[in-house]
C-alpha positions as CSV (number, residue, x, y, z in Angstrom):
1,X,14.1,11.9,-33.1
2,X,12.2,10.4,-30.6
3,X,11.7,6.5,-30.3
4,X,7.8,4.8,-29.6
5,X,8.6,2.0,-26.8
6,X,6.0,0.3,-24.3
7,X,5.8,0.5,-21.0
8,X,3.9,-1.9,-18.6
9,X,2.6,-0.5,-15.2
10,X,0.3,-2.9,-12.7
11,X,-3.1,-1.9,-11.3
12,X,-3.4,-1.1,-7.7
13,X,-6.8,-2.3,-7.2
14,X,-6.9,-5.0,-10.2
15,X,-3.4,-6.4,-10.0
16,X,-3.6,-6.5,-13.7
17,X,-0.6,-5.2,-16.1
18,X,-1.7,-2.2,-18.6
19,X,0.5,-1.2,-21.0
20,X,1.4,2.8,-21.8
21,X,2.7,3.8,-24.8
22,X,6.3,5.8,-24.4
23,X,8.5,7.8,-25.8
24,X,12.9,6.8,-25.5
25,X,14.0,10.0,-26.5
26,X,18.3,10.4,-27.5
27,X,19.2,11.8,-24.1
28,X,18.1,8.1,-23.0
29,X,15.1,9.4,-21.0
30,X,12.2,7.2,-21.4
31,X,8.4,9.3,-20.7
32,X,5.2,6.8,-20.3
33,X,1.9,8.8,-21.4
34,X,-0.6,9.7,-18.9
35,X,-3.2,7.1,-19.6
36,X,-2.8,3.2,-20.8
37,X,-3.4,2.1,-24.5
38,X,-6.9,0.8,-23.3
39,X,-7.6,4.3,-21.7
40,X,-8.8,2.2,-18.2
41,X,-5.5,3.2,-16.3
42,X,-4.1,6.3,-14.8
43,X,-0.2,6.8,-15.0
44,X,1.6,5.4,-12.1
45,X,4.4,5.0,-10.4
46,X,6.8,1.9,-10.9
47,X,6.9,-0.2,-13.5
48,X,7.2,-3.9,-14.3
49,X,9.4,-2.6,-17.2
50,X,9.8,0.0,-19.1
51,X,10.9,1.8,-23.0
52,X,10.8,-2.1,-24.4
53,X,10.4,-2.5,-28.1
54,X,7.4,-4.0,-29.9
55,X,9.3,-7.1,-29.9
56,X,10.2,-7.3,-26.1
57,X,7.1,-5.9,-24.8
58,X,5.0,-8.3,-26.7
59,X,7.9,-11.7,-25.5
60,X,7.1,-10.2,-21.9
61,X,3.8,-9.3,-22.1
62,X,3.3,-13.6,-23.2
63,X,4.8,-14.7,-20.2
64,X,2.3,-12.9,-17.8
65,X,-0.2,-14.3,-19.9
66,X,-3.5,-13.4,-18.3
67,X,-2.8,-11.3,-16.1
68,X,-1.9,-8.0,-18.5
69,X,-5.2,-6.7,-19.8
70,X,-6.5,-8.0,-23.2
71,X,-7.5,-4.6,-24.5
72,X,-4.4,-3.0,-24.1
73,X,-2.6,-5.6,-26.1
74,X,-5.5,-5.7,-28.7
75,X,-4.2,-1.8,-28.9
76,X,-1.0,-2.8,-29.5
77,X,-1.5,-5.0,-32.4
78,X,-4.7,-3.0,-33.3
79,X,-5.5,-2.1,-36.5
80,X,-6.3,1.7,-36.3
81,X,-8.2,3.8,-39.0
């Protein structure tokens, strides 16, 4: 069974964080999805971290403050119909 994590990947052009939804599957590969939760980003290579938890990503998310984009963490605490 496969496990939903968050990864956060910075903007070439922006310098802002985006967040992309992942999978951490049992083999202890981790797979980011092709576009960020706010659909503004394209996957890209590197990562300021990767395959956290809700928990983590949301602690490490904070500390950047500003600087990761509002919509993307709006999609993470999002209430979807």
């Amino acid at each position: 069974m496969s496990k939903v994590v968050y990864t956060l990947k910075e903007h070439s052009r922006t310098d802002e964080y985006h967040l992309f939804e992942s999978v951490s599957n049992p083999e202890g590969t981790c797979s980011a999805s092709s576009k960020s939760m706010c659909k503004a980003m394209e996957w890209v290579k590197g990562n300021k971290f990767a395959c956290q938890n809700e928990k983590e990503t949301f602690l490490k998310c904070a500390k950047l403050g500003r600087q990761v984009c509002g919509n993307c963490m709006k999609e993470l605490y999002g209430t979807h119909d």
